[in-house]
DRENTIRO-923516 format. One record per residue (C-alpha): residue number from 1; residue in three letters; chain; x negated, y, z. Coordinates in Angstrom, 1 decimal, padded with zeros to 4 digits. Layout:
residues N
- num; residu; chaine; X; Y; Z
- NUM; ala; A; X; Y; Z
...
This chain:
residues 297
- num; residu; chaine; X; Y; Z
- 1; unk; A; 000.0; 000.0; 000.0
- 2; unk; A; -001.5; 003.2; -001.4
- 3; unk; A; -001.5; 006.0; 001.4
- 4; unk; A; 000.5; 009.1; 001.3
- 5; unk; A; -000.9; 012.6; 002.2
- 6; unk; A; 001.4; 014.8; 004.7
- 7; unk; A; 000.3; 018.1; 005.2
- 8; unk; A; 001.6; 020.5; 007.7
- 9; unk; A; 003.2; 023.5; 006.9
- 10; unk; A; 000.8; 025.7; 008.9
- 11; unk; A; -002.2; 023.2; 008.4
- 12; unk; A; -003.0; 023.9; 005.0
- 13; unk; A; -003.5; 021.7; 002.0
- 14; unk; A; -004.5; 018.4; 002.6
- 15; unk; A; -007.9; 016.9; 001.1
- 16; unk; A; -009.3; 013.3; 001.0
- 17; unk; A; -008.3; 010.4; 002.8
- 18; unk; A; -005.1; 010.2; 005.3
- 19; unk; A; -006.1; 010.1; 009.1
- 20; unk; A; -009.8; 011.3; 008.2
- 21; unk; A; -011.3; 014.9; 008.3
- 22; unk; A; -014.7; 013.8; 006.8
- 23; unk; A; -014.4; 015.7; 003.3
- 24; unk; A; -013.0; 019.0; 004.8
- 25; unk; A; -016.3; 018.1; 007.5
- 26; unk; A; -018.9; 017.9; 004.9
- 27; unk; A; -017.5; 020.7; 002.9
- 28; unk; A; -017.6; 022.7; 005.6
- 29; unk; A; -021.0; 021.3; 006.6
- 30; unk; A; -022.8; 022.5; 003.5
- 31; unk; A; -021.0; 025.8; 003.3
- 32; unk; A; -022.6; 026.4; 006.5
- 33; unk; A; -026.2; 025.0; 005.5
- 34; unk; A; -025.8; 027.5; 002.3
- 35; unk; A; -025.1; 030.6; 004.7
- 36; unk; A; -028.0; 029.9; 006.5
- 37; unk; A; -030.2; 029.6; 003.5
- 38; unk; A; -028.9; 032.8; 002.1
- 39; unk; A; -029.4; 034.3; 005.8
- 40; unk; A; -033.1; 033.1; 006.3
- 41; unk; A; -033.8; 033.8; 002.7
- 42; unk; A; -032.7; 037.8; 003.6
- 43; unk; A; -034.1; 038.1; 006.5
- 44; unk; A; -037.7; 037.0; 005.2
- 45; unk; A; -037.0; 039.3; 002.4
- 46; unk; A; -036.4; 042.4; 004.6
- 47; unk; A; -039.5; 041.7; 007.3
- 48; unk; A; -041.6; 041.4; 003.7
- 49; unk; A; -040.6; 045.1; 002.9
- 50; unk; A; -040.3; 046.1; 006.6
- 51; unk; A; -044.1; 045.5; 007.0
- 52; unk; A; -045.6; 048.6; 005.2
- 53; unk; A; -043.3; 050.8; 007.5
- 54; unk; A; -044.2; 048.9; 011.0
- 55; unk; A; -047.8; 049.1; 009.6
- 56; unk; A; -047.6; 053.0; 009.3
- 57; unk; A; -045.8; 053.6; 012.5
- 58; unk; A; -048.0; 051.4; 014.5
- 59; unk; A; -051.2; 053.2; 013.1
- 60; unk; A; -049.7; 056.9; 013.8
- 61; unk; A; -049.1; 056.0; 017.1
- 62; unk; A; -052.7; 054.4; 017.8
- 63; unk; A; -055.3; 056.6; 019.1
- 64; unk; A; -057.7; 057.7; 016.3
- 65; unk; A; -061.3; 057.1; 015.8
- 66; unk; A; -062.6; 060.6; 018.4
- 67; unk; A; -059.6; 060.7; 020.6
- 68; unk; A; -060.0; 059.3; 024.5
- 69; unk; A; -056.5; 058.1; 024.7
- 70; unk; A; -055.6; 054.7; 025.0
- 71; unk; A; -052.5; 052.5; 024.2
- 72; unk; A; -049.7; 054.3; 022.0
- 73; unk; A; -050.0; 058.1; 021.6
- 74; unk; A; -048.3; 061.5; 020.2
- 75; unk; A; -051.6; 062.7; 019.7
- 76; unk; A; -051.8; 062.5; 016.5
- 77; unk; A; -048.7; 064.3; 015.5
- 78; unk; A; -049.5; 067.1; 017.7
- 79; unk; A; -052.7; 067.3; 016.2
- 80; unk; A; -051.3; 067.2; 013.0
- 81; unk; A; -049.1; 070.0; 013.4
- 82; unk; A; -051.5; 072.0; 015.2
- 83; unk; A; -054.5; 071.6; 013.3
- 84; unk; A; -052.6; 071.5; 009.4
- 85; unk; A; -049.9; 073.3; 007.9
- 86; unk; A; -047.3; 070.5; 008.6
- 87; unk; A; -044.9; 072.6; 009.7
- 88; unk; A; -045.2; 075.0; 007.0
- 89; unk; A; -044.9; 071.8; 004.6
- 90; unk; A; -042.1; 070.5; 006.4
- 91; unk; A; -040.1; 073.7; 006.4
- 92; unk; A; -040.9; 074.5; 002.3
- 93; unk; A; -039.8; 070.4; 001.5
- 94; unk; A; -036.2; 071.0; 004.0
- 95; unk; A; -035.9; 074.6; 001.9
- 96; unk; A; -036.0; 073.1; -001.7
- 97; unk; A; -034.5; 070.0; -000.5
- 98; unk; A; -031.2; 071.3; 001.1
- 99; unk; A; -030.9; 074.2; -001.1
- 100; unk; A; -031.0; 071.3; -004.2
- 101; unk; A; -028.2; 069.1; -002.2
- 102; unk; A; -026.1; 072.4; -001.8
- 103; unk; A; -025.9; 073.6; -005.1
- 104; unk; A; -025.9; 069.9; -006.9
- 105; unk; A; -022.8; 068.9; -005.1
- 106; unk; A; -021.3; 072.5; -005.7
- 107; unk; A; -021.7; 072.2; -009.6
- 108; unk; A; -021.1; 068.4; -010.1
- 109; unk; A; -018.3; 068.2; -008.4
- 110; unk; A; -016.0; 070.4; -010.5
- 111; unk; A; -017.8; 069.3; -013.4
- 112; unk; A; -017.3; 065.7; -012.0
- 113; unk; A; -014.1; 066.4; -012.2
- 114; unk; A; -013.9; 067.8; -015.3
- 115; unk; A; -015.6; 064.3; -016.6
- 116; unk; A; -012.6; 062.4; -015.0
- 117; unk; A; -009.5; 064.1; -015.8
- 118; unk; A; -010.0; 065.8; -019.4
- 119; unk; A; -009.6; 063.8; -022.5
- 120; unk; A; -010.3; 066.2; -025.1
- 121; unk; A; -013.1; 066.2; -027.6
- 122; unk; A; -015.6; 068.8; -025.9
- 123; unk; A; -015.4; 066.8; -022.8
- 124; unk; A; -016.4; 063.5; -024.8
- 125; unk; A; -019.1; 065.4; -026.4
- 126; unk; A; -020.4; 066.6; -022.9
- 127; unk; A; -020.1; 063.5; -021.8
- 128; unk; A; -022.2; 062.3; -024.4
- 129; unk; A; -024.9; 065.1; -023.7
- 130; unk; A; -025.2; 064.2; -020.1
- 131; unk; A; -025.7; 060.7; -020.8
- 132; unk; A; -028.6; 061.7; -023.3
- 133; unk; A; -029.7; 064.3; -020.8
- 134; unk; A; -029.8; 061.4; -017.9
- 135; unk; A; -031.7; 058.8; -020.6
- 136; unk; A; -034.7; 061.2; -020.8
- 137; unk; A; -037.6; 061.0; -018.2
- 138; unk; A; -038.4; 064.4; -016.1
- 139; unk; A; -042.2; 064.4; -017.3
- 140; unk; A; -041.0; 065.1; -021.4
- 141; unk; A; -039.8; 068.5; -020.0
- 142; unk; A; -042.1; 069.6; -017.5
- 143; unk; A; -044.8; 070.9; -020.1
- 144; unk; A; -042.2; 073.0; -021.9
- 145; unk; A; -040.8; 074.0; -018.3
- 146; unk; A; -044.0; 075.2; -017.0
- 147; unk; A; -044.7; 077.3; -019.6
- 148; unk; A; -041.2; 079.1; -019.5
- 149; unk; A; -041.3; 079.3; -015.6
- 150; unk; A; -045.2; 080.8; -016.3
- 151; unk; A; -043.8; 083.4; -018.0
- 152; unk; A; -041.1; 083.8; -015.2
- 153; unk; A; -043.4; 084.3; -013.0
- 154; unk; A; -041.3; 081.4; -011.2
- 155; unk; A; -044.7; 078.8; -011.0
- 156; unk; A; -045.8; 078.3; -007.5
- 157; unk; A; -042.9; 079.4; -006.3
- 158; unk; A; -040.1; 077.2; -004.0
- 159; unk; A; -037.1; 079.1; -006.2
- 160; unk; A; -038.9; 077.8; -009.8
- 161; unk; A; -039.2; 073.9; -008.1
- 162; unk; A; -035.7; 074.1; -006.5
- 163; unk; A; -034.5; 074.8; -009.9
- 164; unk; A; -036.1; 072.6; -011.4
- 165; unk; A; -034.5; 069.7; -008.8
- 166; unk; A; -031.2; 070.8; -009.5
- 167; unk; A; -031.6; 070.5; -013.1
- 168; unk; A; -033.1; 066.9; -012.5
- 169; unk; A; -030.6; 065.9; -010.2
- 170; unk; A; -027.4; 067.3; -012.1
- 171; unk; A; -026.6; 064.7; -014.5
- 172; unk; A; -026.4; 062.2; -012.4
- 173; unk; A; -024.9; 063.8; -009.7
- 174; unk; A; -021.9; 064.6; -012.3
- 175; unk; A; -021.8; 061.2; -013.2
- 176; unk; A; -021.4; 059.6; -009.5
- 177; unk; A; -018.8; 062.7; -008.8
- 178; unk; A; -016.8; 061.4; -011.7
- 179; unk; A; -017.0; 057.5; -011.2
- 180; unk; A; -015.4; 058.8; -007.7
- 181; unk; A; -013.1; 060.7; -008.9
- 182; unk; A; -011.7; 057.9; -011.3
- 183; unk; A; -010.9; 055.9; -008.2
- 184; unk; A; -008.3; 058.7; -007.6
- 185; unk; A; -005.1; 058.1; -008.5
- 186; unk; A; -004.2; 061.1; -010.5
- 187; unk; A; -000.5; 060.8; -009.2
- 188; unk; A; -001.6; 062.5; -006.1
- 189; unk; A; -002.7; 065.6; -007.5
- 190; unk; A; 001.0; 065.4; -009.5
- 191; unk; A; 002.9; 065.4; -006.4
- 192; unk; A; 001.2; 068.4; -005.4
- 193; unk; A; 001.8; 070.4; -008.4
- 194; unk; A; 005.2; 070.0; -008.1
- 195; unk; A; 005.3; 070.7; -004.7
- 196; unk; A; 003.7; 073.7; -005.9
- 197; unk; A; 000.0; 073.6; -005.7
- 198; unk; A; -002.4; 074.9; -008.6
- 199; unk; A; -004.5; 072.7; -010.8
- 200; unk; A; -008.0; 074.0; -008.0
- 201; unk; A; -005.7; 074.3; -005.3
- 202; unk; A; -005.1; 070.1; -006.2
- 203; unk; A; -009.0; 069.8; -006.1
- 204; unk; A; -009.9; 071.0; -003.4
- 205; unk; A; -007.6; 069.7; -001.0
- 206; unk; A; -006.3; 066.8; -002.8
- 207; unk; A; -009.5; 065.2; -004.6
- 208; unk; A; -012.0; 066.5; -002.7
- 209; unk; A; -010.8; 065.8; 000.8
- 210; unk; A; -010.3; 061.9; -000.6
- 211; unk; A; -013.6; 061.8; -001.6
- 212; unk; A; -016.1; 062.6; 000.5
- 213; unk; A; -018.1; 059.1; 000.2
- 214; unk; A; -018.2; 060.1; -003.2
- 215; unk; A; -019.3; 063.4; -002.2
- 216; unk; A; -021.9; 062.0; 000.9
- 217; unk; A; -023.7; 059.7; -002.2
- 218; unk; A; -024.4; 062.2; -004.4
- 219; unk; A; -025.8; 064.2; -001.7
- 220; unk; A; -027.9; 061.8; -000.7
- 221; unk; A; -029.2; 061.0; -004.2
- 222; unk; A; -030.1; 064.9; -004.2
- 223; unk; A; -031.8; 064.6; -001.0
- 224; unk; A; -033.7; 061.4; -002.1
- 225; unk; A; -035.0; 063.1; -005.0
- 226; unk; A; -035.8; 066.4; -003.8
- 227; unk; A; -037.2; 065.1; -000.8
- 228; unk; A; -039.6; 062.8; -002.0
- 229; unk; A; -041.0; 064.2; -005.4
- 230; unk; A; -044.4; 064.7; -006.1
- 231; unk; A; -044.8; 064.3; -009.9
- 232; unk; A; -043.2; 068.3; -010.4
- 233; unk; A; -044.4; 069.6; -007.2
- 234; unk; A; -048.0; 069.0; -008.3
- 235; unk; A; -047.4; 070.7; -011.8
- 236; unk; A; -046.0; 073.7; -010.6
- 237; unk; A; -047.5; 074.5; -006.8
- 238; unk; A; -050.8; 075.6; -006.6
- 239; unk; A; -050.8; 077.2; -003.1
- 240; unk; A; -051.0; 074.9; 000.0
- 241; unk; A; -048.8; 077.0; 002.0
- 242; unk; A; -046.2; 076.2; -000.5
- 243; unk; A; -046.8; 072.9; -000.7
- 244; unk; A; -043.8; 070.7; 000.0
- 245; unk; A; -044.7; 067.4; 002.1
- 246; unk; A; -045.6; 064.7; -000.3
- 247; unk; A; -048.1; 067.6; -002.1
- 248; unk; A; -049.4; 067.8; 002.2
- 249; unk; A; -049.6; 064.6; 002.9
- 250; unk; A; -051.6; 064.1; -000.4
- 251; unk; A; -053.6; 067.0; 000.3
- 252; unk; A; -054.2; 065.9; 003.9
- 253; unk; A; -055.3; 062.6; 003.1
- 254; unk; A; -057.9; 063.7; 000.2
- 255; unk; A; -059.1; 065.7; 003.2
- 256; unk; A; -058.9; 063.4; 005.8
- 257; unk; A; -059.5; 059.8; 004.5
- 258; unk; A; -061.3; 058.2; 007.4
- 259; unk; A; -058.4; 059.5; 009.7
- 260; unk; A; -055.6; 057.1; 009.0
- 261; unk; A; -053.9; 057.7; 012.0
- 262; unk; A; -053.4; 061.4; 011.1
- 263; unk; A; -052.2; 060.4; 007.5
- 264; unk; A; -049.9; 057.9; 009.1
- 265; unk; A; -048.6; 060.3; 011.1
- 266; unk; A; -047.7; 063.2; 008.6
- 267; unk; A; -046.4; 060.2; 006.9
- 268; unk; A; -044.2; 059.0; 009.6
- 269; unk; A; -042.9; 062.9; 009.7
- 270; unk; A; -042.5; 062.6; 006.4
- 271; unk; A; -039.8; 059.8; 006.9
- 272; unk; A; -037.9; 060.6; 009.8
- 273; unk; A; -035.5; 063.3; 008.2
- 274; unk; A; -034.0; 060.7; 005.6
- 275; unk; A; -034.1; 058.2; 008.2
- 276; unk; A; -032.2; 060.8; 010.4
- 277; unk; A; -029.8; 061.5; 007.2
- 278; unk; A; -028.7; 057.8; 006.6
- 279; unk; A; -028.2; 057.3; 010.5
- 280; unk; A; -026.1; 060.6; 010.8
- 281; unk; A; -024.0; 059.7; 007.6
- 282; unk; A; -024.0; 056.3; 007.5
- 283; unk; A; -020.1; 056.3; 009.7
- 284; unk; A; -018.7; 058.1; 006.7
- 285; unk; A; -019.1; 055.9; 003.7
- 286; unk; A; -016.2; 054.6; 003.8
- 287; unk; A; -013.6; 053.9; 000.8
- 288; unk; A; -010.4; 053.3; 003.2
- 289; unk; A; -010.1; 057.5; 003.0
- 290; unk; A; -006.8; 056.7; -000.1
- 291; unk; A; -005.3; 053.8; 001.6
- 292; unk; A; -003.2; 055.7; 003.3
- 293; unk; A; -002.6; 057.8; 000.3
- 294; unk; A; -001.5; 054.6; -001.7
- 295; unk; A; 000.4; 053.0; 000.1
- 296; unk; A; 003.9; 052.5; -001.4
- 297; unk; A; 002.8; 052.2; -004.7
């Protein structure tokens, strides 16, 4: 006599033999031996990268080769800041970095918007130009740049490199804006034109109050890119008090290369602000902003 299956209503579908739990066992049994593959298989992965940054924090915290201290120290990022322009560095890279964030996310985002909602010809052709803008790589225009800021008088100047960083960061920025704002149902900005609302009035507290995870990335990408060039800042600053950070830390360490402790150190300044950034903003990404929004639909 063959044997017949019976499944409970609230046990789920039945599988293998009547009376045994072996298949749903072993299933289960490798599911959880894959997990922990992919789990040990991550972790090595991230203590791999990890190791450069415990390497530099360790050695800018270790007493250098002519101090008296012993064990784990600040003295080398007091010395750093006392005997360099660190400070001056670190206040020239917040500058050109925050003023790029600023003025990125103020342009892109209308234009971002722009991208999303129109459907006419000129928006496919700027479209199309961003996307050729975006394929080219920074160092085929900063020849030509350089010689127009030259005449400018805008070379060696934080103003000429901020613009330049906005300029960089603006085609992508507009891109992320508008792959955000397609996640928007338009629908929403209807109901509050009829409820009479303008077509910015819609954007701003419609659109722009639904997306700002959209909004927190492209800042970020801003602040990533600003914040850690070197390839423009060593074209157009000459000056070191108007050197951002990476163009210190590199002057510091052609300076300075028996020191690693006081290069690991400006370097470990260097990385706390993003660090601080991603900590700070990290609560906000968050795509559940519309659910509320959506719901009934």
């Amino acid at each position: 006599m063959s044997a017949v299956l019976h499944a409970h209503p609230e046990s789920g579908p039945a599988i293998g033999v009547a009376g045994t739990g072996k298949p749903n066992r072993a299933l289960s049994e490798a599911g959880l031996r894959g997990r922990w593959w992919r789990f040990t298989a991550i972790l090595a992965i991230t203590a791999i990268m990890l190791v450069p940054i415990v390497v530099t924090v360790l050695l800018a915290f270790t007493p250098g080769p002519n101090s008296t201290a012993t064990g784990l120290t600040f003295e080398n990022i007091s010395n750093v800041f006392s005997k360099t322009l660190a400070a001056t560095w670190l206040q020239n890279s917040l500058v050109t970095t925050l003023s790029t964030v600023v003025v990125s996310v103020a342009v892109a985002a209308p234009a971002g918007y722009v991208l999303s909602r129109g459907r006419s010809k000129a928006v496919s052709g700027y479209s199309l130009l961003l996307f050729v803008m975006q394929s080219l790589p920074i160092i085929t225009s900063v020849v030509p740049l350089f010689i127009l800021f030259a005449g400018m008088g805008l070379v060696d100047n934080l103003m000429g490199l901020t613009i330049i960083y906005v300029g960089s960061t603006m085609t992508v920025a507009t891109w992320m804006m508008a792959a955000y704002f397609d996640s928007i149902p338009i629908s929403l900005e209807e109901a509050s034109w009829i409820d009479g609302c303008s077509v910015f009035g819609s954007f701003t507290k419609v659109v722009l109050r639904n997306s700002l995870p959209g909004v927190l990335s492209t800042a970020i990408f801003a602040f990533l890119l600003a914040w850690n060039d070197y390839l423009v800042a060593i074209v157009f600053l000459r000056s070191n008090e108007i050197f951002t950070l990476p163009m210190g830390v590199q002057s510091f360490f052609q300076q300075n290369q028996t020191d690693w402790s006081g290069v690991m150190a400006l370097a470990v300044i260097m990385m706390l602000p993003p660090i601080i950034v991603f900590a700070s903003l990290n609560k906000y990404f968050s795509v559940g902003g519309i659910g509320g929004s959506l719901a009934g639909r």
